[in-house]
C-alpha positions in Angstrom: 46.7 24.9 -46.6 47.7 27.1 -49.7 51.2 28.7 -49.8 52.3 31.9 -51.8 55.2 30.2 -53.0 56.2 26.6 -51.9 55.3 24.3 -48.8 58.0 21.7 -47.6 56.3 18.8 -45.2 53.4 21.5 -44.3 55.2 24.6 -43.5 55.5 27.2 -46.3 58.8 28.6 -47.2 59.5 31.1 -50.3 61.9 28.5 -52.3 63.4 25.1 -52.2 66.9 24.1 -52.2 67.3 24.0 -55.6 70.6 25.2 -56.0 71.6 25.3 -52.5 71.0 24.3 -48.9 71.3 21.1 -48.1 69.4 18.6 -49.1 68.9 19.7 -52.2 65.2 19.1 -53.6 63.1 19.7 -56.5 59.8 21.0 -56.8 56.4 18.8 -58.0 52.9 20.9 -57.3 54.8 23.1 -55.2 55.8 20.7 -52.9 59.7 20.4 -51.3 61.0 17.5 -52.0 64.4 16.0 -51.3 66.5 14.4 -54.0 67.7 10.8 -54.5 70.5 10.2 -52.0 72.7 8.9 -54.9 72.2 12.4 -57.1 75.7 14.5 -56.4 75.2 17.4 -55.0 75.9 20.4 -58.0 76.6 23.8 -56.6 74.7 26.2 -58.4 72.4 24.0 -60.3 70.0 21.6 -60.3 70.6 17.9 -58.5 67.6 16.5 -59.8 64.6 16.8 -61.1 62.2 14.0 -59.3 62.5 11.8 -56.4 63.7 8.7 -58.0 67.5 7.3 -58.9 67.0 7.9 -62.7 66.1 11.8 -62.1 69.9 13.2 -61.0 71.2 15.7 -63.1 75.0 13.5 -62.5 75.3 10.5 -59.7 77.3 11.1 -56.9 78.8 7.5 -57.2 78.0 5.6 -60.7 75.1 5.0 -63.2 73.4 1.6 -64.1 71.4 2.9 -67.4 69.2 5.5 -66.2 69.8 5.0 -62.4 72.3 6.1 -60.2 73.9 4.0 -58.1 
């Protein structure tokens, strides 16, 4: 399967939710992905950048060095 644009869990879609939708997600080889649970959600900008804790762009509850938490 090849996409134009991006594929979330198979099916191809012409964007993530990067800036809105919910969940918000981030893109790695054209792939949806869905952001940490403890990244806050930002409205109009990125949540995250990768899948992990230490990826948010702010933590929706507190940071522990590099990870939300």
């Amino acid at each position: 399967l090849s996409c134009r644009y991006y594929s979330r869990r198979g099916v191809c879609v012409p964007t993530c939710r990067f800036t809105e939708g919910d969940p918000r997600e981030f893109s790695q080889g054209g792939e949806c992905s869905e952001c940490h649970p403890e990244c806050e959600r930002i409205d109009g900008g990125a949540t995250c950048n990768g899948s992990g804790a230490d990826t948010c762009t702010r933590c929706a509850h507190y940071r522990d060095g590099p990870h939300c938490v």
